[in-house]
N, C-alpha and C positions, 0 to 999 in steps of 0.2 A: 556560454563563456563570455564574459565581458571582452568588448572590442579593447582596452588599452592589453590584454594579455593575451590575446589574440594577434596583437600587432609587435609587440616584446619576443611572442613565442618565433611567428615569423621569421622577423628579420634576424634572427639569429641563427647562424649558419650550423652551429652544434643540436639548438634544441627543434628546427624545425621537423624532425622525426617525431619528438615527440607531440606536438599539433596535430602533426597531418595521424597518430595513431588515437591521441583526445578522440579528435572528430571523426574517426570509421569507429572507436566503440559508442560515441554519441549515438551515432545513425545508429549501430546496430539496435544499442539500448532503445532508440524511436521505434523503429520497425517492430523489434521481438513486443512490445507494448501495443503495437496500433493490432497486430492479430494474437495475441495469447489472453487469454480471459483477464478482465481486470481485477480480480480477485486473486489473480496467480501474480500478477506483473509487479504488483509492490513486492512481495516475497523473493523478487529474481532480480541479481546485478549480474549483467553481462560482463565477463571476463578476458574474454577475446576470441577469435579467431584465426582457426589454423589448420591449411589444409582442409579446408571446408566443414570443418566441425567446429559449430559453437558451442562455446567451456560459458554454462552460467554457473552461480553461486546462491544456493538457497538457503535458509534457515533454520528448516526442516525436514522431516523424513516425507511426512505424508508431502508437501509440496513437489518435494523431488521425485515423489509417484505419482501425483496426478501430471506434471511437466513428463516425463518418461512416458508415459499412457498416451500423454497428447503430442508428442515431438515429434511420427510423421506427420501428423496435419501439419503442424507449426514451421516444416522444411517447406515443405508445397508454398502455404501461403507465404512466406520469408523468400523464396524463389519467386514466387509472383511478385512481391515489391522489389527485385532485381537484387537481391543478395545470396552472393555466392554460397550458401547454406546448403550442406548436402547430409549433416547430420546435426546434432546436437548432444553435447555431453554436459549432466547433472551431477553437479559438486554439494553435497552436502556440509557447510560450514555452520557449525551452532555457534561461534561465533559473533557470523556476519548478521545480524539486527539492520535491518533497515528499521529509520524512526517508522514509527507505526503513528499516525492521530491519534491524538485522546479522543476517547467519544463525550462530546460534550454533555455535561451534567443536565438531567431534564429536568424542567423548573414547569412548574404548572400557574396559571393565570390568578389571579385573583379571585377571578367567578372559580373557577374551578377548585381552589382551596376552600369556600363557602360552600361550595357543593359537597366537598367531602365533609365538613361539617353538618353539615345539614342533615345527610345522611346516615352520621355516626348517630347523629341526638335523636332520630329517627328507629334507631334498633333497638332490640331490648339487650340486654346484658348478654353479649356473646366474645367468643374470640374475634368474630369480625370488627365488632364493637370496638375493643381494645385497640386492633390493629388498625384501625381507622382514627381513634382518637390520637393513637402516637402518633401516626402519619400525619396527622392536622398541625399537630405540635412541635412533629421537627419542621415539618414547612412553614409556624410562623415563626421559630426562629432562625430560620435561614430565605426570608423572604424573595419572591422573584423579579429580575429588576425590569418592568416592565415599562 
């Protein structure tokens, strides 16, 4: 959270409730992330806490079975970083999308575009053949920026 909103949130006598509740679902969102597998932790927005059950929110079914599967470990360890955590409850939202990364497009080298030529000019007329010569062909029209 940027310090001038940090400092606005503050000094305000109405909204410092809502800061001081920002920063315990921050922490929690740190914690639940530093022990839940990190292939789980993008899929989970922490919700709050109440009564010592943590309410997250996932995107889908299977994520909120393998988190369910794994939630006593996840109290234990969530207790060892000093958070009041004595259960956890799995909210399925198909809604809630966290941005996901694009997987970056793979561009193959120079050499390596020769090489699959090379290669193709190399076989005799087969399906590899084909499917080699296209590949050659859309990689030299979308060349890689090396």
């Amino acid at each position: 959270m940027s310090q001038n909103l940090k400092t606005l949130l503050s000094g305000n006598q109405e909204l410092r409730p809502l800061l001081t509740k920002v920063q315990a679902l921050s922490d929690l969102q740190r914690h639940f992330a530093a022990v839940a597998p990190p292939h789980l932790t993008q899929s989970v927005q922490i919700l709050g806490l109440q009564l010592g059950t943590l309410s997250v929110a996932v995107a889908n079914a299977t994520v909120a079975a393998k988190l369910r599967q794994l939630a006593p470990e996840l109290v234990v360890l969530m207790q060892n970083r000093g958070c009041e955590v004595s259960g956890i409850r799995v909210k399925v939202q198909v809604s809630f999308d966290r941005l996901q990364p694009k997987p970056a497009p793979h561009k193959l080298s120079k050499k390596a575009q020769n090489a699959l030529q090379e290669l193709s000019a190399s076989l005799h007329d087969s399906p590899l053949k084909l499917a080699l010569e296209k590949m050659a062909k859309k990689l030299k029209q979308n060349p890689p920026s090396d």
